[in-house]
C-alpha positions as CSV (number, residue, x, y, z in Angstrom):
1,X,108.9,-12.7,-49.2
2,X,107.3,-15.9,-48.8
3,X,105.6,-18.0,-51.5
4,X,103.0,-20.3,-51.0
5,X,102.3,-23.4,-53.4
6,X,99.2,-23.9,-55.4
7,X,97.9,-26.4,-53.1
8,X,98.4,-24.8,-50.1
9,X,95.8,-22.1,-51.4
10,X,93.3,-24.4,-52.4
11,X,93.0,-25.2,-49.3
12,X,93.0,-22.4,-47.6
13,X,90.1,-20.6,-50.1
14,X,88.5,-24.5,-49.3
15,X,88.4,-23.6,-45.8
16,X,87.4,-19.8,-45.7
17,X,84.3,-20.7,-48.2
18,X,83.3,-23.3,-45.7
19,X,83.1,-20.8,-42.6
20,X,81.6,-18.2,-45.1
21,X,78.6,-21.1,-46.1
22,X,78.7,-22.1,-42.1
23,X,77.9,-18.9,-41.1
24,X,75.2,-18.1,-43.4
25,X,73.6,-20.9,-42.7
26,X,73.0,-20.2,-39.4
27,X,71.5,-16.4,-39.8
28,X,69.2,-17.1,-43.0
29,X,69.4,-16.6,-46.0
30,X,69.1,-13.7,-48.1
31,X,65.3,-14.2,-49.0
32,X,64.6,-13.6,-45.3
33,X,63.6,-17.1,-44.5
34,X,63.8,-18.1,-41.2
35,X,65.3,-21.3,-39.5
36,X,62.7,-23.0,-37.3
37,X,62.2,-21.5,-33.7
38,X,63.6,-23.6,-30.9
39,X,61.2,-25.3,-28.6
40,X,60.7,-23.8,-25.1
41,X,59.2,-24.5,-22.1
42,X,55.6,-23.6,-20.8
43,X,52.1,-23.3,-22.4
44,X,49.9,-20.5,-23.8
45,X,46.0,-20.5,-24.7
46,X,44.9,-19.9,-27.9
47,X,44.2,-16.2,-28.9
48,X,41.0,-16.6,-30.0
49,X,39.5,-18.2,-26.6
50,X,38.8,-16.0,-23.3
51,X,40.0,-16.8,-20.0
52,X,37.6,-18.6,-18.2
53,X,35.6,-16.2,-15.8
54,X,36.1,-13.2,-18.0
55,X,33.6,-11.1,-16.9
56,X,34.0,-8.3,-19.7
57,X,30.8,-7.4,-21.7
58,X,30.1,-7.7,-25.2
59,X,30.5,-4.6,-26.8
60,X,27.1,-3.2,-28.0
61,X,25.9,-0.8,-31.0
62,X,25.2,3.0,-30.6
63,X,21.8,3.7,-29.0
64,X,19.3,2.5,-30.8
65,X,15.8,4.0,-31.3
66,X,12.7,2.9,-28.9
67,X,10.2,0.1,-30.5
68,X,7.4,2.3,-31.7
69,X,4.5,2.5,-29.2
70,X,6.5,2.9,-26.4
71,X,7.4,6.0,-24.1
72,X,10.0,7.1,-21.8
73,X,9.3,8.7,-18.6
74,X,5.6,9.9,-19.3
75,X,2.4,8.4,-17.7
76,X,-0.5,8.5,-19.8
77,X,-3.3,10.4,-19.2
78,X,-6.8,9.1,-17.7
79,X,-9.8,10.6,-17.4
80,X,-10.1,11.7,-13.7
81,X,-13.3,10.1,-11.9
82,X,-14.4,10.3,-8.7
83,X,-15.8,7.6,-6.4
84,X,-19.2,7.4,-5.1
85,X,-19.4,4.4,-2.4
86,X,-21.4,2.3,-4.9
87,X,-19.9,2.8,-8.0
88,X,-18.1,5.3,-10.2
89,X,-19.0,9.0,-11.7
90,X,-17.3,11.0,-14.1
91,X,-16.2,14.4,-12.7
92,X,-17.2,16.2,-15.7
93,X,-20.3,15.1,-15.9
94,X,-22.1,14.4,-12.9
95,X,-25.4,15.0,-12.4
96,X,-26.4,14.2,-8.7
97,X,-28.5,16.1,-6.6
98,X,-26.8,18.2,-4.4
99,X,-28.4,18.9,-0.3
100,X,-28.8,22.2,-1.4
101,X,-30.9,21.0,-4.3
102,X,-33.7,18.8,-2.3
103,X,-35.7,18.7,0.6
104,X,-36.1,16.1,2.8
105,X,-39.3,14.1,4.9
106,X,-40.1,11.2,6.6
107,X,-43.4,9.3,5.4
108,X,-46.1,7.3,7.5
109,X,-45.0,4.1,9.8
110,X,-45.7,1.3,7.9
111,X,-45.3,-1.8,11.0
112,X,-45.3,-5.3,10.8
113,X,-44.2,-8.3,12.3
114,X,-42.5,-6.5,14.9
115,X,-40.8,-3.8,12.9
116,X,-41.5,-0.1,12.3
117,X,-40.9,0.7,9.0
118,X,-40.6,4.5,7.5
119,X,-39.6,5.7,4.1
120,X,-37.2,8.3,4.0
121,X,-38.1,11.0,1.5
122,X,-35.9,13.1,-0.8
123,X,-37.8,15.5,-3.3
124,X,-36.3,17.5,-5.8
125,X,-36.5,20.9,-5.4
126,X,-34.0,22.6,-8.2
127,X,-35.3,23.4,-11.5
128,X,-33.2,20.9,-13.2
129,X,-32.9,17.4,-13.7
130,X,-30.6,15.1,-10.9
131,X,-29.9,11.8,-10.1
132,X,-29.8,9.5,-6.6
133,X,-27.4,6.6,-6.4
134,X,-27.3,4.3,-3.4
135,X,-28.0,4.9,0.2
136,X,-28.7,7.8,2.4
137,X,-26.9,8.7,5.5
138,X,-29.3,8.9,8.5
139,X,-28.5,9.4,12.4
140,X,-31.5,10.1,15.6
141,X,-30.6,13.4,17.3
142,X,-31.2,14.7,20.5
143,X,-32.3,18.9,20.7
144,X,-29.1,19.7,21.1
145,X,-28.0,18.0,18.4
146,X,-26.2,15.5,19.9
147,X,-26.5,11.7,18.2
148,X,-28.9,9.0,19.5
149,X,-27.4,5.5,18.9
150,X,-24.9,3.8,16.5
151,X,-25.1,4.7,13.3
152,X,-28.1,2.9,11.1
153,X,-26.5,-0.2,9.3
154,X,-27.0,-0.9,5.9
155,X,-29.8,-3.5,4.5
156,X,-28.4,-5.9,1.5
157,X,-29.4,-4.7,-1.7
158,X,-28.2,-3.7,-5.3
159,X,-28.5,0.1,-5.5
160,X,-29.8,1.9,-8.8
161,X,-29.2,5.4,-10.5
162,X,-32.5,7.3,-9.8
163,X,-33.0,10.1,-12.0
164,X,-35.3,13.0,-10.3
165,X,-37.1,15.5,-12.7
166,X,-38.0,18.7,-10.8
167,X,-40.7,18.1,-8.1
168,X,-39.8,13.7,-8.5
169,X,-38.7,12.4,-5.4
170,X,-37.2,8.8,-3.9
171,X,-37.2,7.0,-0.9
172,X,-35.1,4.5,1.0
173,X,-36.3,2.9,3.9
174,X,-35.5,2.9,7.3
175,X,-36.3,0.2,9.9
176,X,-36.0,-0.8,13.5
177,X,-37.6,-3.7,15.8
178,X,-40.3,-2.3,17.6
179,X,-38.9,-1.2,21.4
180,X,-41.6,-3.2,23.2
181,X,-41.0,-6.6,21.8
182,X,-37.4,-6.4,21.3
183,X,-36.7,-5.0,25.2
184,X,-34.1,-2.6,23.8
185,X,-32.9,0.6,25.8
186,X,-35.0,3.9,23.9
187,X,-34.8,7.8,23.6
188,X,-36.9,9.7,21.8
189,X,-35.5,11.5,19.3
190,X,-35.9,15.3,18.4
191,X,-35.0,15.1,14.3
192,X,-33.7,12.6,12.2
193,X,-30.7,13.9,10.3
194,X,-30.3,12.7,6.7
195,X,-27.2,13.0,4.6
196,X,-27.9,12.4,0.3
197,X,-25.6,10.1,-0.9
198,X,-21.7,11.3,-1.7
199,X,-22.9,14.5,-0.2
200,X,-21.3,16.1,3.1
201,X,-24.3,18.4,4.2
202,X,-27.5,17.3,5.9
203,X,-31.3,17.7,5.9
204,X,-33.0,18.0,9.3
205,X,-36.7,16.6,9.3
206,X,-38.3,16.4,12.8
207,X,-39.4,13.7,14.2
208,X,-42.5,13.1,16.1
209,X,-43.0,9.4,16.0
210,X,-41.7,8.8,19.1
211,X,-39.1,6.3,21.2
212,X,-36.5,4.5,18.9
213,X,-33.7,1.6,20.3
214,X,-30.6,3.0,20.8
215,X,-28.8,0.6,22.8
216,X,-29.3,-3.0,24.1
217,X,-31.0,-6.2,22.3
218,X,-32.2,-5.9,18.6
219,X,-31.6,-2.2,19.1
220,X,-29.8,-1.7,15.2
221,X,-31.8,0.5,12.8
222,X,-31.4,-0.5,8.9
223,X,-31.3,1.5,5.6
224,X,-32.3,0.2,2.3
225,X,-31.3,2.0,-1.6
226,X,-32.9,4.5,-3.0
227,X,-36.0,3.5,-5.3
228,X,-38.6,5.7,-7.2
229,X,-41.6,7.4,-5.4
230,X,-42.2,8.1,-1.9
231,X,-42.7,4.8,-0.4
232,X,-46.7,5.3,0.4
């Protein structure tokens, strides 16, 4: 068996204590601190900033209740209303005479200057209380019905409500150049039909003052609103 001097030892314990302290060295210690990374190659962004053109939305809260006031899906309601052609009346509550409700007449020529000049009459025959709003709707017939002319145009004016008591009536006036100064074409009419306004049935009055234009130079008849009376 061999034996080994004190020195020789030394050195050898000197040597393995070395590679035991190397070693160690390299892997930590036994805290569990670690040596400093090594440095590699290549970049990275911060974590905290997006990628540029990151489209993704911000997230956003559970559904949250409606401002007060508002409403989803629901039109309100209006009051319904019906139009009249010169202005506007409450379905609930209108009160205009009906065709069936007044009777109709022409009044006496009243010439001059050229023109003929008759006031269309509308009486009211019902035993309540209605109104008249605007102008009436008028048209020369032949006997068999059958128009005479354009329809009458309408003479500027700012139309009023006229309220009718039982027995009232109103008039609107209708117009024409005479036929003999103006040269226009003429027929002579057998009625005059006369439509209330915003109603759809007629009133047939006859007519017995003779030839009216119905084509041809100056041959236009006129209508004005409805006023209070009869027009005499």
């Amino acid at each position: 068996m061999a034996h080994t001097s004190p020195s020789t030892r030394r050195a050898t314990l000197l040597v393995t204590s070395f590679a035991v302290l190397s070693l160690l060295t390299a892997c930590g210690n036994g805290s569990g601190t670690q040596v400093a990374p090594q440095k590699v190659s290549g970049t990275a962004a911060p974590a905290t900033e997006a990628p540029k053109g990151d489209d993704t939305p911000a997230p956003t809260s559970p559904s949250a209740p409606a401002p007060a006031g508002t409403t989803s899906g629901h039109a309100s309601s209006k009051k319904a209303t019906k139009g009249t052609g010169q202005g506007t009346t409450t379905t609930g509550g209108s009160t205009r005479c009906h065709t069936s409700e007044l009777r109709a007449s022409v009044g006496r020529n009243n010439p001059g200057a050229g023109q003929e000049n008759f006031p269309i009459v509308l009486t009211n025959k019902s035993a309540r209380t209605c109104t008249v709003h605007g102008y009436p709707g008028a048209a020369f017939v032949n006997a068999s019905g059958a128009q005479l002319g354009p329809d009458p145009k309408r003479s500027s004016g700012s139309p009023t409500t006229v309220t009718l008591k039982p027995g009232q009536s109103a008039w609107a006036g209708l117009s024409f150049s005479n036929p003999e100064v103006s040269g226009a074409k003429t027929a002579t009419p057998a009625a005059l039909i006369v439509t209330p306004p915003d109603e759809r049935d007629h009133l047939k009055v006859a007519w017995t003052a003779g030839r009216v234009p119905v084509s041809g130079n100056a041959s236009s008849v006129f209508l004005t609103v409805f006023s209070r009376g009869t027009g005499a």
